[in-house]
VOTORPA-266944 format. One record per atom (N, C-alpha, C, O, CB): x negated, y, z negated; residue number from 1; residue in three letters; atom name. Coordinates in Angstrom, 3 decimals. Glycine has a CB too. Layout:
! residues N
<atom x="X" y="Y" z="Z" n="NUM" res="ALA" atom="CA"/>
...
! end
This chain:
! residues 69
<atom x="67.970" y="37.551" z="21.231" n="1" res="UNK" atom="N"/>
<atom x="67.553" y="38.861" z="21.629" n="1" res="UNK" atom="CA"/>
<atom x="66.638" y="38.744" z="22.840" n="1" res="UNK" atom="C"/>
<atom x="65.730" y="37.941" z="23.054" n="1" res="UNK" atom="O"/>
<atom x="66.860" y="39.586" z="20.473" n="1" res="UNK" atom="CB"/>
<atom x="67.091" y="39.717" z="23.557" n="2" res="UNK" atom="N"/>
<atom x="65.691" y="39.827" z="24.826" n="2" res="UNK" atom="CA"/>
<atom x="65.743" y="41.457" z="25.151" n="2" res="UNK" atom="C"/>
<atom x="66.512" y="42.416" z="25.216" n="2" res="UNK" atom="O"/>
<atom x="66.052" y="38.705" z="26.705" n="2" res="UNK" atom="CB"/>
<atom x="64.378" y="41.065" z="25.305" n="3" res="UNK" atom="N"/>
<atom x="63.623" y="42.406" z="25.530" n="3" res="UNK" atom="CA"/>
<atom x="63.317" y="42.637" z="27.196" n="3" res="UNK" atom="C"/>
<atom x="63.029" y="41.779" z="28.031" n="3" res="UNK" atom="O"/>
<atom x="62.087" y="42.350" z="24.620" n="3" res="UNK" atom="CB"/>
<atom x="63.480" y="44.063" z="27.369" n="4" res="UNK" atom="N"/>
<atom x="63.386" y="44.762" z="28.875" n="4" res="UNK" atom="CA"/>
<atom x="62.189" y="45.934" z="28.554" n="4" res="UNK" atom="C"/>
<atom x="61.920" y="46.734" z="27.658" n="4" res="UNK" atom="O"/>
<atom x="65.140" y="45.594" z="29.481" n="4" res="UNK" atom="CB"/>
<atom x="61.570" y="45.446" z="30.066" n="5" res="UNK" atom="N"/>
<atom x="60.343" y="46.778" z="30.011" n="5" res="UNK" atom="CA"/>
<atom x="60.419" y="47.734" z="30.750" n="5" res="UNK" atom="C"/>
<atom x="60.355" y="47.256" z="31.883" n="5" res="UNK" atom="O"/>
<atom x="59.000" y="46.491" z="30.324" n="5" res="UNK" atom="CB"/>
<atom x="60.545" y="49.105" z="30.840" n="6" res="UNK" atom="N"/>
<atom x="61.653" y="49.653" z="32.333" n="6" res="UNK" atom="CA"/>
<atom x="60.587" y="50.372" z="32.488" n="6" res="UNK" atom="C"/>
<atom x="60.257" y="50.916" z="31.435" n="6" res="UNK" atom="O"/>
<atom x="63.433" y="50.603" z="32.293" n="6" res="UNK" atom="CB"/>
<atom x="59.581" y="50.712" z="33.805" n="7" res="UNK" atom="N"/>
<atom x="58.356" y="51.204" z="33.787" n="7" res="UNK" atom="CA"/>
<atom x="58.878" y="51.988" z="35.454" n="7" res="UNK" atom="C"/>
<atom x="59.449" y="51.434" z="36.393" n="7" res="UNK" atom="O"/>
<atom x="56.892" y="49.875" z="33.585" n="7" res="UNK" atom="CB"/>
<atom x="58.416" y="53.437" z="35.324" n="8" res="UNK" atom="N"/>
<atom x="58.690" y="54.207" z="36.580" n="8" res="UNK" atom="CA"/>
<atom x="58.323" y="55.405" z="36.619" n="8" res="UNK" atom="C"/>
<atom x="58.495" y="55.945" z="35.526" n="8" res="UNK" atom="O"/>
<atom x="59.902" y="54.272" z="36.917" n="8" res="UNK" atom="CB"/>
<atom x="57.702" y="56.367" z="37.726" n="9" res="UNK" atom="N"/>
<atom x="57.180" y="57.427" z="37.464" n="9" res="UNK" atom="CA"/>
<atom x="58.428" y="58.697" z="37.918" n="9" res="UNK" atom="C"/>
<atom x="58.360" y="59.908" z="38.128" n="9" res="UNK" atom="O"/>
<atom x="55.734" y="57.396" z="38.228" n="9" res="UNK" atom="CB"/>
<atom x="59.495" y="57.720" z="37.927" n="10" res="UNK" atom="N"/>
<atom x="60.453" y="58.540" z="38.304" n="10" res="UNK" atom="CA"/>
<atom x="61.602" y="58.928" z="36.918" n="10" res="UNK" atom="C"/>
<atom x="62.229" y="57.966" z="36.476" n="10" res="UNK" atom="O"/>
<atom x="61.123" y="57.769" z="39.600" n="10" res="UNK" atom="CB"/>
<atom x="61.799" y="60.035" z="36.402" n="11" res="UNK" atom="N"/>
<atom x="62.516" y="59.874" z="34.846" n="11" res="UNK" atom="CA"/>
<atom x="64.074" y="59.933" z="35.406" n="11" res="UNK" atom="C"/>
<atom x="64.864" y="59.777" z="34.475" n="11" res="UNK" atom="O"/>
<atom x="62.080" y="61.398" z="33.488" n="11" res="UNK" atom="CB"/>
<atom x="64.637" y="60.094" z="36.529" n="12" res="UNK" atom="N"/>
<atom x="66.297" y="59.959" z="37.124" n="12" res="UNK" atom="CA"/>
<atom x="66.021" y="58.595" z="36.813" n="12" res="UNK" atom="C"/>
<atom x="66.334" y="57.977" z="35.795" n="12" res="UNK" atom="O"/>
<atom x="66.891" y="60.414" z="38.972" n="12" res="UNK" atom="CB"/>
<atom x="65.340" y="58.171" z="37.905" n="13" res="UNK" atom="N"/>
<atom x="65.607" y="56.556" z="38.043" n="13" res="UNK" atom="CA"/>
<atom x="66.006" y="55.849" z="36.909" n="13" res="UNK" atom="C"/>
<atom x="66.972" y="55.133" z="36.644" n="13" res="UNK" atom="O"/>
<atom x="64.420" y="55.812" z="38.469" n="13" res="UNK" atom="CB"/>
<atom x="64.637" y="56.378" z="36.076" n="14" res="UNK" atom="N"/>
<atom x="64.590" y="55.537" z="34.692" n="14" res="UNK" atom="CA"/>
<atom x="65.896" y="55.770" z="33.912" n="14" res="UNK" atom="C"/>
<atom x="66.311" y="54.677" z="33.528" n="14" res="UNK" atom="O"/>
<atom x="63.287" y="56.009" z="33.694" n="14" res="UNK" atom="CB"/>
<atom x="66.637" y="56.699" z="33.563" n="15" res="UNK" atom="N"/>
<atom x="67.698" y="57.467" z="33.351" n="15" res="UNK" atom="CA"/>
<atom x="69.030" y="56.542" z="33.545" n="15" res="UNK" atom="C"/>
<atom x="69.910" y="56.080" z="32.819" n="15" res="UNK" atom="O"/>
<atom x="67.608" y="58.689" z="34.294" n="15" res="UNK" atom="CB"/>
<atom x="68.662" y="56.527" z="35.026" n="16" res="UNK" atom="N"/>
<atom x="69.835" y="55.727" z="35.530" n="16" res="UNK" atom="CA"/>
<atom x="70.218" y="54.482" z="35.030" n="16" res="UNK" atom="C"/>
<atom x="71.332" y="54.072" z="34.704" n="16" res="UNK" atom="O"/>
<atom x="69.695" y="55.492" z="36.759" n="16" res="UNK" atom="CB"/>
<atom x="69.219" y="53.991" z="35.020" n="17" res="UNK" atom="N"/>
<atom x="68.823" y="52.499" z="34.935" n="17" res="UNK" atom="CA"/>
<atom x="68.993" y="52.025" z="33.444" n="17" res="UNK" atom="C"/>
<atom x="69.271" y="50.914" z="32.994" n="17" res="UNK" atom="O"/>
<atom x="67.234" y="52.261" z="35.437" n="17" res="UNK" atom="CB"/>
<atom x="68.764" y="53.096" z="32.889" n="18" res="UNK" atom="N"/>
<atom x="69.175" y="52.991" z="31.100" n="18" res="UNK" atom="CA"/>
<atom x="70.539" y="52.869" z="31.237" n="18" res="UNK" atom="C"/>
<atom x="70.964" y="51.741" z="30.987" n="18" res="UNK" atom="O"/>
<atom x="68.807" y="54.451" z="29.956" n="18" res="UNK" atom="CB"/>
<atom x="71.426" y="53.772" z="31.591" n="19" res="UNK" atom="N"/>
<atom x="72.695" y="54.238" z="31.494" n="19" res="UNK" atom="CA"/>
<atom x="73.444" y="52.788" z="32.029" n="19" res="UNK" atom="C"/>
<atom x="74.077" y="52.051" z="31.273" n="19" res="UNK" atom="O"/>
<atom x="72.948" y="55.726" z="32.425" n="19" res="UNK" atom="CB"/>
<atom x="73.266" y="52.571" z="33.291" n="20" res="UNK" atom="N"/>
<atom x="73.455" y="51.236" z="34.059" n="20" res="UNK" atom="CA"/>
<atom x="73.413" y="50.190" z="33.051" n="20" res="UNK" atom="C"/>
<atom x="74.473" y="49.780" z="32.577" n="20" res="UNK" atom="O"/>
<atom x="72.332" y="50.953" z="35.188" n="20" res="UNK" atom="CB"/>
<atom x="72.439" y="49.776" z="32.725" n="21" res="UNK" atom="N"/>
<atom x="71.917" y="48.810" z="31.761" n="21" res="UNK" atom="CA"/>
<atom x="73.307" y="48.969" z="30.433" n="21" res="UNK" atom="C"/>
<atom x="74.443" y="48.495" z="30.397" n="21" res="UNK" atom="O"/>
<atom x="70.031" y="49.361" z="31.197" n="21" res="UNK" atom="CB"/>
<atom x="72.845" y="49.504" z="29.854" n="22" res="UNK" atom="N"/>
<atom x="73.484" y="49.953" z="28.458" n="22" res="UNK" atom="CA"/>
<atom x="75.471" y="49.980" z="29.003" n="22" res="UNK" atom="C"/>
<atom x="76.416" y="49.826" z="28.229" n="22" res="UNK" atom="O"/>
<atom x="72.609" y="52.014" z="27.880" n="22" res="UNK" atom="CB"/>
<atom x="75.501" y="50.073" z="29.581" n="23" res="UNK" atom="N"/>
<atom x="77.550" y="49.662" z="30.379" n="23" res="UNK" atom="CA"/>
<atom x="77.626" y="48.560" z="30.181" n="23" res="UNK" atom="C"/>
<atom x="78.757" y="48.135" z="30.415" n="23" res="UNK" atom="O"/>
<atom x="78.113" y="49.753" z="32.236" n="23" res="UNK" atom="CB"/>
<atom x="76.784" y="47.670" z="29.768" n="24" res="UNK" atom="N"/>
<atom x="76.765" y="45.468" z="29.864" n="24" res="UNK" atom="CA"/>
<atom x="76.135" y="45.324" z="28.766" n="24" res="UNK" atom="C"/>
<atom x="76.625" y="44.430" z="28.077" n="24" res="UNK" atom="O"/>
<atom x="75.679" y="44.344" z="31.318" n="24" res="UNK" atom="CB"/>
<atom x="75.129" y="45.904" z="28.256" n="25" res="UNK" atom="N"/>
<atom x="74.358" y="45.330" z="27.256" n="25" res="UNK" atom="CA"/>
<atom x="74.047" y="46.330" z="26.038" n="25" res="UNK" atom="C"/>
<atom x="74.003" y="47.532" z="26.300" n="25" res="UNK" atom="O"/>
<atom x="73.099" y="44.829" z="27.901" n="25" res="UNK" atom="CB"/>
<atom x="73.809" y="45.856" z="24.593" n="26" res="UNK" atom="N"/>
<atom x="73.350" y="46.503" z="24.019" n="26" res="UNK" atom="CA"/>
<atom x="72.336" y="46.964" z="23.905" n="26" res="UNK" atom="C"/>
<atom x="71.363" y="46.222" z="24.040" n="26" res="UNK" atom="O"/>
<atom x="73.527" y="46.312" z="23.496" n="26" res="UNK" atom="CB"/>
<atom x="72.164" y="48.170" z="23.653" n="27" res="UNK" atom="N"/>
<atom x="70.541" y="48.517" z="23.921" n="27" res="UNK" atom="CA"/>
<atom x="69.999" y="49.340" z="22.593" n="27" res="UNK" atom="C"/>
<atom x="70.775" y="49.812" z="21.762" n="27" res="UNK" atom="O"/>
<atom x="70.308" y="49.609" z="25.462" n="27" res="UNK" atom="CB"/>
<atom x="68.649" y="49.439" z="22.514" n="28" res="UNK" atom="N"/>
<atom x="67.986" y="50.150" z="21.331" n="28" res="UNK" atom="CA"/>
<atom x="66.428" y="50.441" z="22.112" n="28" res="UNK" atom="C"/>
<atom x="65.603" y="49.608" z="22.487" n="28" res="UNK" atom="O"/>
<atom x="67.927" y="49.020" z="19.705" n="28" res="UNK" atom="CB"/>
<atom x="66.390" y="51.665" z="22.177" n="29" res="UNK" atom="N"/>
<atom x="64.988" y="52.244" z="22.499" n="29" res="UNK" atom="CA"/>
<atom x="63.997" y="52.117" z="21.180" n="29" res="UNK" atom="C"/>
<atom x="63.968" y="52.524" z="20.019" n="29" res="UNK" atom="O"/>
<atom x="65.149" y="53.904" z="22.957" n="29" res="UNK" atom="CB"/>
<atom x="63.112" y="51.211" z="22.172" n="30" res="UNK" atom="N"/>
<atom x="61.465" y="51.069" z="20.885" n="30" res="UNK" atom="CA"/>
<atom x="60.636" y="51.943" z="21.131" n="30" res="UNK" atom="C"/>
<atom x="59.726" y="51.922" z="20.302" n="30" res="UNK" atom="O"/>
<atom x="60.342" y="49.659" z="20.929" n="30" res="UNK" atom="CB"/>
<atom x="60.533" y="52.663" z="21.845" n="31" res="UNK" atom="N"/>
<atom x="59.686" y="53.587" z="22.544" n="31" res="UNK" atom="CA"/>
<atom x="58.870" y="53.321" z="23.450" n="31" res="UNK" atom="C"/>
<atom x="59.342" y="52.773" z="24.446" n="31" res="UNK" atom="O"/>
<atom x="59.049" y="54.141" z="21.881" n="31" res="UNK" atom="CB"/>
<atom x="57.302" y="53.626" z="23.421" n="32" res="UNK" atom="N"/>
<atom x="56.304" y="52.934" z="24.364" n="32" res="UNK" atom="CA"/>
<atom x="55.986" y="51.811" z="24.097" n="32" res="UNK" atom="C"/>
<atom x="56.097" y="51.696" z="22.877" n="32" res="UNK" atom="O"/>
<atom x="55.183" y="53.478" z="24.517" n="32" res="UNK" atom="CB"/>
<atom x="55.644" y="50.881" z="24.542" n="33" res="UNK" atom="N"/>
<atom x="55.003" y="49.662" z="24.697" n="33" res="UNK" atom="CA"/>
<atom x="53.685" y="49.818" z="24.540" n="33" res="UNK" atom="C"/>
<atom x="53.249" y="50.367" z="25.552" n="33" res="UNK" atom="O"/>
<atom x="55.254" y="49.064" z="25.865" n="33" res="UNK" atom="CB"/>
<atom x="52.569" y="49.534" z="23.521" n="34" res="UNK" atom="N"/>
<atom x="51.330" y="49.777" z="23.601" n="34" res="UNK" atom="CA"/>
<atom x="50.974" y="48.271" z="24.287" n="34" res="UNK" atom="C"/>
<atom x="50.056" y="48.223" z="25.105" n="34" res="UNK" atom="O"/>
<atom x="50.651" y="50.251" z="22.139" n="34" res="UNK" atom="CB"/>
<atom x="51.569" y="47.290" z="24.007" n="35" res="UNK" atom="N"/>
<atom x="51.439" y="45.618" z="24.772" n="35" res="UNK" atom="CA"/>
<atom x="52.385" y="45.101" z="25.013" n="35" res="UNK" atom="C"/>
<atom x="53.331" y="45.038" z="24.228" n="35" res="UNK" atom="O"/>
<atom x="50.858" y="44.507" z="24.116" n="35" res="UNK" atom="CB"/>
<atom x="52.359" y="44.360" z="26.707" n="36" res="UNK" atom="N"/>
<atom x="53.244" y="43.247" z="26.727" n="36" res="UNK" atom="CA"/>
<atom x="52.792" y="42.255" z="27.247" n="36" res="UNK" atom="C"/>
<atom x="51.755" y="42.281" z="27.910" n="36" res="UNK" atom="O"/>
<atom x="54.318" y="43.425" z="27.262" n="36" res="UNK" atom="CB"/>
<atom x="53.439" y="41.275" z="27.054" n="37" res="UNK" atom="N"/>
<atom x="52.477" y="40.037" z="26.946" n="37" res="UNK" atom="CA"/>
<atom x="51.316" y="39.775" z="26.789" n="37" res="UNK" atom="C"/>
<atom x="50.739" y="39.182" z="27.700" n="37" res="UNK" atom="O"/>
<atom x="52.462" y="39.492" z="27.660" n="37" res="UNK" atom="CB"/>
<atom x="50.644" y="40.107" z="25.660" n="38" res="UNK" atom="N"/>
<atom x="49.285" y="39.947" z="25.423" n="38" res="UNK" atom="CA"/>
<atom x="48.777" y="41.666" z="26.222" n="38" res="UNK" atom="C"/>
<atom x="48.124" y="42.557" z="25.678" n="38" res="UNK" atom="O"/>
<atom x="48.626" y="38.223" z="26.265" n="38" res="UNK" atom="CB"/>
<atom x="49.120" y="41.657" z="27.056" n="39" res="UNK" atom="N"/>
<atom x="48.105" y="42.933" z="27.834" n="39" res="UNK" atom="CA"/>
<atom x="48.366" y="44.441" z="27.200" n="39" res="UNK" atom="C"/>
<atom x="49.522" y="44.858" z="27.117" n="39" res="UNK" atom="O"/>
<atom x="48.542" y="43.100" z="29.706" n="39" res="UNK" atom="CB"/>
<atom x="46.976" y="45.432" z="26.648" n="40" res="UNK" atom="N"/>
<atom x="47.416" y="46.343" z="26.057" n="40" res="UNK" atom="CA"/>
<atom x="47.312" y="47.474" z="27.227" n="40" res="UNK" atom="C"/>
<atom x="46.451" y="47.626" z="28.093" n="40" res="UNK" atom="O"/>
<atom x="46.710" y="46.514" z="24.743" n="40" res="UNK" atom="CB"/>
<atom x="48.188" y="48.020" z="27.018" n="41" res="UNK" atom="N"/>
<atom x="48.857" y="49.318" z="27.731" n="41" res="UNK" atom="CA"/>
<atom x="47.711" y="50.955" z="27.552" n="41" res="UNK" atom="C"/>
<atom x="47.090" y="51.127" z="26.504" n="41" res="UNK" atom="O"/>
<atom x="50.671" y="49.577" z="26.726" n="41" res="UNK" atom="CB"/>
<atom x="47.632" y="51.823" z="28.541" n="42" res="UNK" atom="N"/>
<atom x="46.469" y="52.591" z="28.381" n="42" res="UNK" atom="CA"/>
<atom x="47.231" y="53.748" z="29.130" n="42" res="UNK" atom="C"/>
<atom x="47.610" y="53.742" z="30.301" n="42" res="UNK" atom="O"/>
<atom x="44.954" y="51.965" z="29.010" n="42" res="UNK" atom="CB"/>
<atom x="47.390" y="54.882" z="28.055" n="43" res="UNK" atom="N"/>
<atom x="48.288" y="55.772" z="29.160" n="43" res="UNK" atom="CA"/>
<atom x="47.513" y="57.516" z="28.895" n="43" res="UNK" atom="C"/>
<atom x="47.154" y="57.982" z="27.814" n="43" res="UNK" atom="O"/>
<atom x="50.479" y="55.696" z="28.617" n="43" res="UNK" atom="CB"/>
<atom x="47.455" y="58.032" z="29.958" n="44" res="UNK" atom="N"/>
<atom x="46.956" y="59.581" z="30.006" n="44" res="UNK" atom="CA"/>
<atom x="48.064" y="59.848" z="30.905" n="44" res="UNK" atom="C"/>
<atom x="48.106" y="59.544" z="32.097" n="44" res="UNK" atom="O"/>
<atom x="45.271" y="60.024" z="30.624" n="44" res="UNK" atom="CB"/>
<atom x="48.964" y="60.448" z="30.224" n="45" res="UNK" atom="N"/>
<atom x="50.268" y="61.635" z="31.220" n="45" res="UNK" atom="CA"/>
<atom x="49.285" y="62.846" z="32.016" n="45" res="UNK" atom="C"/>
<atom x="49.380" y="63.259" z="33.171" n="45" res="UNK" atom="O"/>
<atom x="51.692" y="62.830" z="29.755" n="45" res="UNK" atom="CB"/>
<atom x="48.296" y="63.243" z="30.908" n="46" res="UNK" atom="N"/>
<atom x="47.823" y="64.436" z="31.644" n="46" res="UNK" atom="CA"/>
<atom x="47.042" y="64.321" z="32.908" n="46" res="UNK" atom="C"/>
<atom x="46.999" y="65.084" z="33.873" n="46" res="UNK" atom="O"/>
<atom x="47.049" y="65.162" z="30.805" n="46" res="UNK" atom="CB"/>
<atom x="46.375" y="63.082" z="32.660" n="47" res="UNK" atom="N"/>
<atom x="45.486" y="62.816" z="34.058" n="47" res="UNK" atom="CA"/>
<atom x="46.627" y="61.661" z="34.758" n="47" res="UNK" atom="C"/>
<atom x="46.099" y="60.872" z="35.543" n="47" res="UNK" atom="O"/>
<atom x="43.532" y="61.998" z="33.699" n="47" res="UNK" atom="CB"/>
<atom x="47.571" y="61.559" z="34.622" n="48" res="UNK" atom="N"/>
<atom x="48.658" y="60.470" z="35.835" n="48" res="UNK" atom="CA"/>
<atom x="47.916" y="58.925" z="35.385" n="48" res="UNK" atom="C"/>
<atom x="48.107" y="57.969" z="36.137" n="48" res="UNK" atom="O"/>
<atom x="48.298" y="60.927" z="38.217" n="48" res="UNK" atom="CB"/>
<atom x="47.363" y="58.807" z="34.563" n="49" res="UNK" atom="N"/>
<atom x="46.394" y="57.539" z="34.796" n="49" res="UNK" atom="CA"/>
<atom x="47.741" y="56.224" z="33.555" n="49" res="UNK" atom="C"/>
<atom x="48.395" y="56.281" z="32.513" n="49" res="UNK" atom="O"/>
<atom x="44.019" y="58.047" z="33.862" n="49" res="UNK" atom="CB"/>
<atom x="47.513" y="55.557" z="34.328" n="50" res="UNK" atom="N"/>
<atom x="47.969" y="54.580" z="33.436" n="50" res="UNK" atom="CA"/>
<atom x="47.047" y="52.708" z="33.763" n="50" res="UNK" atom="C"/>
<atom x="46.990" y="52.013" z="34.778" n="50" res="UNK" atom="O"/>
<atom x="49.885" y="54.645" z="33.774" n="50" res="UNK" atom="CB"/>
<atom x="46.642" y="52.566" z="32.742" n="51" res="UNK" atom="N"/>
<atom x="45.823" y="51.481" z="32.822" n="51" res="UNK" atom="CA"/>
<atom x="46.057" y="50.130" z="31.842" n="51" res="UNK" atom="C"/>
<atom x="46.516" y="50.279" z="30.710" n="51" res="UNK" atom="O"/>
<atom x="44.549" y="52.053" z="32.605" n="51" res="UNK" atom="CB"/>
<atom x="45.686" y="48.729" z="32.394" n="52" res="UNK" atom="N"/>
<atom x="45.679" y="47.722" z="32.029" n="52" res="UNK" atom="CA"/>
<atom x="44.570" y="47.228" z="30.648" n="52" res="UNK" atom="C"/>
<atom x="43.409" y="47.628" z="30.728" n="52" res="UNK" atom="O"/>
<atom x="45.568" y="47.187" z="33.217" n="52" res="UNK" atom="CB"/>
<atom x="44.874" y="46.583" z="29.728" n="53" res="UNK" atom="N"/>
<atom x="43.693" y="45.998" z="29.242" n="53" res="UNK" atom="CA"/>
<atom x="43.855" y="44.619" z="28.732" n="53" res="UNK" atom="C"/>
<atom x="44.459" y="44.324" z="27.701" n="53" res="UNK" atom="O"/>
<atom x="43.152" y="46.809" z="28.235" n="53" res="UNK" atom="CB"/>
<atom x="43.200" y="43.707" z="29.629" n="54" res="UNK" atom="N"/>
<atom x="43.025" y="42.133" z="28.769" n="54" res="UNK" atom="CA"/>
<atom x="41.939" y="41.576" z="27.742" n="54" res="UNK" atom="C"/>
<atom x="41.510" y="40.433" z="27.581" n="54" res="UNK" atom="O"/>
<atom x="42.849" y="41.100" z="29.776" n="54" res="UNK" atom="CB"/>
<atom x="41.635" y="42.807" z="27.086" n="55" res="UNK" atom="N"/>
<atom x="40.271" y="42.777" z="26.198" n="55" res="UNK" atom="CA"/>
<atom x="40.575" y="41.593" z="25.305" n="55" res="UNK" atom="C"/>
<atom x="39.971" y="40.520" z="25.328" n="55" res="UNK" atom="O"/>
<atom x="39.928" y="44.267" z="25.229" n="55" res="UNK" atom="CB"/>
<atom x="41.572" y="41.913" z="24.528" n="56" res="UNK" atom="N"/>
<atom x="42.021" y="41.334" z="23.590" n="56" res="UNK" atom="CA"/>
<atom x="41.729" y="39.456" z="24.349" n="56" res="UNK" atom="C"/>
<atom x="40.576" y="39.029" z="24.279" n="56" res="UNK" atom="O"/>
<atom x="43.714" y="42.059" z="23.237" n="56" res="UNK" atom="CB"/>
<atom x="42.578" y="38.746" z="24.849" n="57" res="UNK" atom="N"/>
<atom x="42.534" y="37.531" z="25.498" n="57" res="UNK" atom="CA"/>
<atom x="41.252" y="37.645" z="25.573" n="57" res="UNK" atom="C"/>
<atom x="40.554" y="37.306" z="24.618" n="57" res="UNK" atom="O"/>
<atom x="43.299" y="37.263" z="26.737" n="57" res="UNK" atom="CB"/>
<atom x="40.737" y="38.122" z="26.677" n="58" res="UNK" atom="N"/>
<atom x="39.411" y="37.761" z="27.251" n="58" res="UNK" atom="CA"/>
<atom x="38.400" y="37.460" z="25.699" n="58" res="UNK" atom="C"/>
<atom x="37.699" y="36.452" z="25.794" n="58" res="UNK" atom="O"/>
<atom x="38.776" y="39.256" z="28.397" n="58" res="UNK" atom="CB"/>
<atom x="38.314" y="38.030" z="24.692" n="59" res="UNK" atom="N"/>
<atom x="37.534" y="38.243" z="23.441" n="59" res="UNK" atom="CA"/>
<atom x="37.616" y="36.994" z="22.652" n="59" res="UNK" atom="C"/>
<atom x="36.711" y="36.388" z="22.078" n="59" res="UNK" atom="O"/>
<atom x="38.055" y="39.459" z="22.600" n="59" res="UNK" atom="CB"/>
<atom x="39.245" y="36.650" z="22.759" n="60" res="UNK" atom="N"/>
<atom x="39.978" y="35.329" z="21.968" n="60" res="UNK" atom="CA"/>
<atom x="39.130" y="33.764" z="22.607" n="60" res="UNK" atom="C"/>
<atom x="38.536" y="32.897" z="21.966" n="60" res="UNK" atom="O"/>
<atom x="42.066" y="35.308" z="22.495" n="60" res="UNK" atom="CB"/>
<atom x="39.382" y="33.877" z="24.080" n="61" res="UNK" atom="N"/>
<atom x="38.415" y="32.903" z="24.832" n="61" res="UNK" atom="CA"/>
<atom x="37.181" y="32.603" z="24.590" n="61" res="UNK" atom="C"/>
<atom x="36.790" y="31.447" z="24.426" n="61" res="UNK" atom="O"/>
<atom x="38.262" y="33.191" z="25.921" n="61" res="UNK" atom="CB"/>
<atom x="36.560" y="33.480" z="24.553" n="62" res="UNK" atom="N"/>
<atom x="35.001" y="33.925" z="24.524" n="62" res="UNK" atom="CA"/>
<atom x="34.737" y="33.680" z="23.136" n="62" res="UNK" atom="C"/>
<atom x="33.512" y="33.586" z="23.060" n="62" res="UNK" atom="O"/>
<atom x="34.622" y="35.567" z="24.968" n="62" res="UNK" atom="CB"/>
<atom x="35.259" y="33.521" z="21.957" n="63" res="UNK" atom="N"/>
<atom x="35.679" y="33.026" z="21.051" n="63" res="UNK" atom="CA"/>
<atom x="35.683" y="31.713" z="20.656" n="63" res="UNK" atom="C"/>
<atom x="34.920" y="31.193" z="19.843" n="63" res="UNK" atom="O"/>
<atom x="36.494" y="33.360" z="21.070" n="63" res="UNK" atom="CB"/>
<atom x="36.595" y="31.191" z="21.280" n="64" res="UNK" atom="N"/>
<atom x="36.947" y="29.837" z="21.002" n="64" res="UNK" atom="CA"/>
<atom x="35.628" y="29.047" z="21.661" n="64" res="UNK" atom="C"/>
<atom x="35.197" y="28.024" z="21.129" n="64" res="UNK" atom="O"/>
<atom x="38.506" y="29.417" z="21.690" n="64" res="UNK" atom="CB"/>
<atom x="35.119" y="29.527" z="22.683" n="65" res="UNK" atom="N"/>
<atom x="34.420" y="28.639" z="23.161" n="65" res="UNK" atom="CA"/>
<atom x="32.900" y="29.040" z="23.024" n="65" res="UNK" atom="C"/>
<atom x="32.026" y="28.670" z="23.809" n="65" res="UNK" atom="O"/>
<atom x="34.884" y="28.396" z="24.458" n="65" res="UNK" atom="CB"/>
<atom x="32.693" y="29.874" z="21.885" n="66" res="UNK" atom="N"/>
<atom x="31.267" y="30.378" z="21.243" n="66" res="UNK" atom="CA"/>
<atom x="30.378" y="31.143" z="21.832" n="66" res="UNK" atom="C"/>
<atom x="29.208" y="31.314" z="21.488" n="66" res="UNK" atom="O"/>
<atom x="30.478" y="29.429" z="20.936" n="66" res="UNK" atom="CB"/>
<atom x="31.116" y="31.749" z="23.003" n="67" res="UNK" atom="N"/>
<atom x="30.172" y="32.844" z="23.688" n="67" res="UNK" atom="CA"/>
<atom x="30.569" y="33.894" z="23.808" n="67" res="UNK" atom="C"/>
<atom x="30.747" y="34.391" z="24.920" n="67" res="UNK" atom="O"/>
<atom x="29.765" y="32.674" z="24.842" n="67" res="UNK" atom="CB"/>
<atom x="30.896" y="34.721" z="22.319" n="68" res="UNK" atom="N"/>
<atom x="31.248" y="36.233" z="21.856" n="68" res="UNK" atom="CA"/>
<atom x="30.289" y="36.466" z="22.307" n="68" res="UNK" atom="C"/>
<atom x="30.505" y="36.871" z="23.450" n="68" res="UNK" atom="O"/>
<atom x="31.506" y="36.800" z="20.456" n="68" res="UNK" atom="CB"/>
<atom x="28.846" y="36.452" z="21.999" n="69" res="UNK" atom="N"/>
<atom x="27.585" y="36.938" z="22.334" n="69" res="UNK" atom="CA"/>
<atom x="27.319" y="36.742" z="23.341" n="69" res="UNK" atom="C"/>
<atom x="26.229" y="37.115" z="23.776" n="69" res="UNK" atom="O"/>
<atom x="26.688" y="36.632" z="21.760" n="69" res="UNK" atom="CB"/>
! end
């Protein structure tokens, strides 16, 4: 199995690109992505904002090497 992340502020494009996709491959919508690869996902439609977070990692590090505090 492999996984695709299709990210665009355009919903044709995205549209397209499903449709395209899905002619070759099987496909199944998971919905949003709250994380990928480790990084958690931060989304406001109403304010356009979409944001990054490496809290998680950064916390795990800081962790391992005894300087949570």
């Amino acid at each position: 199995m492999d996984d695709v992340l299709l990210a665009t502020n355009d919903i044709g494009i995205f549209n397209e690109t499903e449709i395209f996709l899905s002619k070759d491959f099987e496909m199944k919508d998971l919905g949003e992505a709250p994380f990928v690869f480790g990084i958690q996902i931060h989304r406001d439609r109403t304010l356009g904002i979409l944001g990054l977070s490496h809290r998680n990692y950064i916390e795990k590090v800081l962790k391992r090497f005894g300087m949570q505090d």
